[in-house]
C-alpha positions as CSV (number, residue, x, y, z in Angstrom):
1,X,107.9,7.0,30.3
2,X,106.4,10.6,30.3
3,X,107.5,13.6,32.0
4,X,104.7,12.9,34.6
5,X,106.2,9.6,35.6
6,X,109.7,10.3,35.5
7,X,109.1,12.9,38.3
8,X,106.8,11.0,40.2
9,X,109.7,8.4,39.9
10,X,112.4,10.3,41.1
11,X,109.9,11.7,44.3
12,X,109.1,8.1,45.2
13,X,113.0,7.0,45.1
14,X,113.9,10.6,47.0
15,X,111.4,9.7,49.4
16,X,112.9,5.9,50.0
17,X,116.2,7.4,50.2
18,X,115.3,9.5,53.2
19,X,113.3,7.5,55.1
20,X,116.1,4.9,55.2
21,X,118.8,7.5,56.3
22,X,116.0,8.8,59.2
23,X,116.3,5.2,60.3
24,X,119.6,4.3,60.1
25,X,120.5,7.3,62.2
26,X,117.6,6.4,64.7
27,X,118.7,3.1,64.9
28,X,122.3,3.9,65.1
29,X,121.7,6.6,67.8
30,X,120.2,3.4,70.2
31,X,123.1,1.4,69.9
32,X,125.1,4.6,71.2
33,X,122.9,4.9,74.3
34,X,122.2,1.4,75.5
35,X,124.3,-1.6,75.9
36,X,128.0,-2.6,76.6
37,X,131.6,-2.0,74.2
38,X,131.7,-1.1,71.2
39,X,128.6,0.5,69.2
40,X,127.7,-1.0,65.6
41,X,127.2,0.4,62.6
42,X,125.5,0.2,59.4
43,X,128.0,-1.5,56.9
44,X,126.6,0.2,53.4
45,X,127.6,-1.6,50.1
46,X,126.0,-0.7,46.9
47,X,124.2,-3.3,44.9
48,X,123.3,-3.3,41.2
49,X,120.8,-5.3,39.4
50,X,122.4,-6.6,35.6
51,X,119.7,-5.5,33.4
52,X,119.6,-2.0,35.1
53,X,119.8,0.2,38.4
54,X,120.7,-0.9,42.0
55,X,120.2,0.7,45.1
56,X,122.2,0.5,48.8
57,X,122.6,-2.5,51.0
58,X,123.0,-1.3,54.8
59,X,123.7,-4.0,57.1
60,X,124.7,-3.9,61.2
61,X,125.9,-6.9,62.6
62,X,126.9,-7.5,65.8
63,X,125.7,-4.5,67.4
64,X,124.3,-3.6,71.1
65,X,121.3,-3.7,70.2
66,X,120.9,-5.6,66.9
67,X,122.0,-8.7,66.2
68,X,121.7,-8.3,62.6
69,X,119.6,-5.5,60.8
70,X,119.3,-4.9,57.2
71,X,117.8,-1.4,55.6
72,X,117.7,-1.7,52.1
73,X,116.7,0.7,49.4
74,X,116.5,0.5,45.6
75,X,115.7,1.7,42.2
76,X,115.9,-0.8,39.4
77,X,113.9,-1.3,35.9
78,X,114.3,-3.4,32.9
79,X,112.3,-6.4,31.5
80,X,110.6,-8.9,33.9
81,X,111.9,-12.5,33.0
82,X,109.0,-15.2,32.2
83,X,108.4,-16.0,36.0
84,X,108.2,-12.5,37.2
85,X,106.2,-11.9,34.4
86,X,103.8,-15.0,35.0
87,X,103.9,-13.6,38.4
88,X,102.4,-10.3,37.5
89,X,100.5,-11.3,35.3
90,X,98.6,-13.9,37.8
91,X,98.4,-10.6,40.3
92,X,95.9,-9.1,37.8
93,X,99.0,-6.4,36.1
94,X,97.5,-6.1,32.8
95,X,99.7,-6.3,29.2
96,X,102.6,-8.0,30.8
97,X,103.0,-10.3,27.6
98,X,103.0,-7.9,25.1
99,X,105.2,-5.1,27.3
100,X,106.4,-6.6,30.4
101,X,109.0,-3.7,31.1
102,X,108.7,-2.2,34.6
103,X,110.3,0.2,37.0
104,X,110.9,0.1,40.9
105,X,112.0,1.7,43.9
106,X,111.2,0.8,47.6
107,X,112.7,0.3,50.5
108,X,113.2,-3.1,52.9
109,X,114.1,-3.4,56.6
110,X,114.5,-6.5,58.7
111,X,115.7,-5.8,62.4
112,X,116.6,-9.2,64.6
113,X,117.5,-8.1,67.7
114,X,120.1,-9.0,70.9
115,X,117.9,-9.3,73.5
116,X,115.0,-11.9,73.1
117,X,112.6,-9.5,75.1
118,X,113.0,-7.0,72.0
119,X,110.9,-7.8,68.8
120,X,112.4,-8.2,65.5
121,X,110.7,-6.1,63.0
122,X,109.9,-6.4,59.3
123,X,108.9,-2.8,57.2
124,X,109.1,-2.3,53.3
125,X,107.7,0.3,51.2
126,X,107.7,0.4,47.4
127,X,106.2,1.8,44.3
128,X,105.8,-0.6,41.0
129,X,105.2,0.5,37.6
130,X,104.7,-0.9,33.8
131,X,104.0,0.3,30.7
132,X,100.2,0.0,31.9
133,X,100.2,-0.2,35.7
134,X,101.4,2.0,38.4
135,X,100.9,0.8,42.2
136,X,102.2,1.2,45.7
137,X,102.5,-1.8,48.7
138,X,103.8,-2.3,51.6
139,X,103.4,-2.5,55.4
140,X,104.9,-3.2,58.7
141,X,105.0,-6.2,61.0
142,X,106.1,-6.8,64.4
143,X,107.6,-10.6,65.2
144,X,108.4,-11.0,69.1
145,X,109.3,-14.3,70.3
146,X,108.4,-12.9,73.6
147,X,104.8,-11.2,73.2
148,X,103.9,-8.5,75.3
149,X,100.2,-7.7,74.6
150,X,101.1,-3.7,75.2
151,X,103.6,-3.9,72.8
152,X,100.9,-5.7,70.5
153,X,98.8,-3.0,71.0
154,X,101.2,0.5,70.9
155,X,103.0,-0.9,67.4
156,X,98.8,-1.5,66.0
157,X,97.7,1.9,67.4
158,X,100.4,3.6,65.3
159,X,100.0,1.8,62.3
160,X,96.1,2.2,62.2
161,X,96.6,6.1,63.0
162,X,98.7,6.2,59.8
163,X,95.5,4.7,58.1
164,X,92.9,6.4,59.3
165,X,94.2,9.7,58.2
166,X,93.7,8.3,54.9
167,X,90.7,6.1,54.7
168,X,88.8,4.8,57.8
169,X,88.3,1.2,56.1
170,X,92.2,1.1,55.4
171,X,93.3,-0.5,58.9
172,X,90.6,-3.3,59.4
173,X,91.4,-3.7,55.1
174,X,95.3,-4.1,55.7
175,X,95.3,-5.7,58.9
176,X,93.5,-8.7,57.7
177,X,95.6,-9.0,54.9
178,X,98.6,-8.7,56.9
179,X,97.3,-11.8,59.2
180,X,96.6,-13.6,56.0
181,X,99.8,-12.6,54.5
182,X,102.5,-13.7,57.1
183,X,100.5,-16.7,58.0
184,X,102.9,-20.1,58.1
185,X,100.7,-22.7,56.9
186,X,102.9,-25.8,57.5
187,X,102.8,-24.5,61.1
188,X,99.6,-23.2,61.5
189,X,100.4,-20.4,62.5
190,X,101.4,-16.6,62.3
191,X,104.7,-15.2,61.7
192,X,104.4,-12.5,64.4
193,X,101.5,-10.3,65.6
194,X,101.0,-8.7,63.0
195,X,100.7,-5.1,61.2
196,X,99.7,-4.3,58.1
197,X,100.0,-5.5,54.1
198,X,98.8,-3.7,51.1
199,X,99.8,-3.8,47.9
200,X,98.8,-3.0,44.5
201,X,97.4,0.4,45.8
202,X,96.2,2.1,42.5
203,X,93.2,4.5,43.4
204,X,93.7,6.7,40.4
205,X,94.9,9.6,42.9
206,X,98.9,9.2,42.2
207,X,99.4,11.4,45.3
208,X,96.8,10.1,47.5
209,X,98.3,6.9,47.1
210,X,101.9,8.4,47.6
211,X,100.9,10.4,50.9
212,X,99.6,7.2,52.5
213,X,102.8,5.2,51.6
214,X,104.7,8.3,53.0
215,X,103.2,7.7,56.3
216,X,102.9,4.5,56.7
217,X,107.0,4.7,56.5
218,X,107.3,8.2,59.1
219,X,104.6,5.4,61.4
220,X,107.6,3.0,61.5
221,X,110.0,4.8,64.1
222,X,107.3,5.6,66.5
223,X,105.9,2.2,66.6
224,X,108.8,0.3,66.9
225,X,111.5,2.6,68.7
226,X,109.9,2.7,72.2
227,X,109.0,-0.9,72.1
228,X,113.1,-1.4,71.9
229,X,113.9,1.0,74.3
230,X,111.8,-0.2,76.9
231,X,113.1,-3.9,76.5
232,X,116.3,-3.7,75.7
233,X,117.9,-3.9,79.0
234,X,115.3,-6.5,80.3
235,X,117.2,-9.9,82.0
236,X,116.9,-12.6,79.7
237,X,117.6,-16.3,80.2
238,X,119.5,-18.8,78.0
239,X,115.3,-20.1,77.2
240,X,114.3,-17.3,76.6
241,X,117.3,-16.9,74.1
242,X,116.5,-20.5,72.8
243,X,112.7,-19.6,72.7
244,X,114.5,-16.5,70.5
245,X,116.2,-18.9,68.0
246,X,113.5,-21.0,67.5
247,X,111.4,-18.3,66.8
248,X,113.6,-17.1,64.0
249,X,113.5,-20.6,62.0
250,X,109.8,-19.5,61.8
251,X,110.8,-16.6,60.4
252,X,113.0,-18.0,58.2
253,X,111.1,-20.5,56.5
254,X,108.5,-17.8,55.8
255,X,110.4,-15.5,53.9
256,X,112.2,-18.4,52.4
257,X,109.4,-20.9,51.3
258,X,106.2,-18.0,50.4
259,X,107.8,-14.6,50.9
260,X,106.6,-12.3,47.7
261,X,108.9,-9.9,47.8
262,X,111.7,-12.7,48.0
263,X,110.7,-14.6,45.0
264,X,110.4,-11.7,43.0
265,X,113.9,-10.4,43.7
266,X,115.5,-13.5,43.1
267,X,113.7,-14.0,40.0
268,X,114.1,-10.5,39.1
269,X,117.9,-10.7,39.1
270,X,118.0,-8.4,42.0
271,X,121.5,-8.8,44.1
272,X,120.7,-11.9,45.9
273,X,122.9,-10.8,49.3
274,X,120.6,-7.5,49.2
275,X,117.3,-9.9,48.7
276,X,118.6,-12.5,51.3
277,X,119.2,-10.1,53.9
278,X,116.5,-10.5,55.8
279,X,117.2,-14.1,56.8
280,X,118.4,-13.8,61.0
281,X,122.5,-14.5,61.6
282,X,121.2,-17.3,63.9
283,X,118.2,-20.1,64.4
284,X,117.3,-23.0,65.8
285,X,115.2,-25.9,64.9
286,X,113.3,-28.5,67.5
């Protein structure tokens, strides 16, 4: 690793780190303004990774306003085991057979909320790199199981003004591969409305690429904050609460069955409560 990369490394971590207190504070200032009894609060365990680094596992349960939410971040490197490494290697990441070390930070949120009228929430943001290969990915999606086409349309708004102040072909780019990406085929369906995807950004322009990742993380709050506060104190009937439950089994099976950033975790040795956090503390199935 050259003196290039190891500060580009610890920029990208920094960066991670900061965006996931910004939230955790956001999110922690709603349950003190809304809602009944006691507020929660982010529980915050550390999690390691055996063949090197770890990161922070911050998880509220219980809460006001969430149900269950995990915010995540990490930095971990090592060698990719033979699956990750086929897994790379079927992405198109050059040299993984002959060097298949690598090196990661990123962060990971999963909101599943109280109140059925709110939407849970998916947003990760990461930066990859191997001994010939450095990329970013990431995205947001928004998973009501009550839609409100305004909603739809404030959480797309933000997340295509985070794109165009990049590249004007970004949003129609990453919003198709977002509706490709958390698509459930045994259902035939969607996961949620969704957002965008990207992955393996590489343009050659280290900071370009590190700028756009930036915002597409300070896009999060703004697109998904007011959607929350102006549903969370919405009646809601025990359907509308089953509608809820049955919504998160969808959700489930996604991230359990073809989730990428699942798989690789588990077979990357990552802490497997830290990768599994994003499952919902309840669900039902017809």
């Amino acid at each position: 690793m050259n003196d290039e990369f190891s500060t580009n490394k610890a920029r990208a971590a920094a960066w991670f780190r900061s965006l996931r207190d910004d939230i955790v504070s956001s999110f922690e200032g709603l349950e003190d303004a809304h809602g009944q009894g006691a507020p929660g609060r982010f529980e915050v365990t550390p999690t390691t990774r055996a063949d090197g680094g770890g990161g922070l596992m911050s998880v509220m349960r219980g809460g006001r306003v969430f149900e269950k939410i995990g915010v995540n971040v990490s930095e971990v490197h090592g060698t990719l085991g033979e699956r990750a490494q086929k897994s790379m290697a079927a992405r198109g990441v050059p040299g993984m057979d002959s060097d298949p070390r690598f090196w990661a930070s990123g962060i990971s949120l999963v909101a599943h909320m109280v109140n059925p009228h709110c939407p849970a929430v998916h947003m990760n943001t990461r930066m990859f790199w191997t001994p010939h290969a450095c990329w970013f990915g990431g995205g947001a999606d928004l998973n009501p199981c009550l839609e409100y086409p305004e909603d739809t349309a404030h959480f797309h708004a933000q997340m295509q003004a985070a794109c165009d102040a990049h590249n004007p072909d970004y949003y129609g780019k990453f919003k198709a591969w977002a509706d490709e990406y958390f698509f459930v085929p045994h259902r035939g369906r969607a996961r949620g409305v969704g957002g965008i995807f990207y992955d393996d950004l590489s343009t050659g322009d280290w900071e370009k690429d590190f700028a756009f990742t930036q915002d597409v993380g300070r896009a999060f709050l703004p697109a998904f904050v007011p959607l929350t506060q102006k549903r969370v104190d919405t009646p809601w009937s025990e359907a509308d609460r089953d509608a809820q439950l049955v919504h998160r089994g969808l959700y489930a099976e996604y991230n359990l069955v073809y989730d990428r950033g699942t798989k690789f975790g588990l077979e990357s040795g990552h802490d497997a409560n830290a990768v599994l956090m994003s499952l919902p503390p309840l669900a039902k199935w017809i």
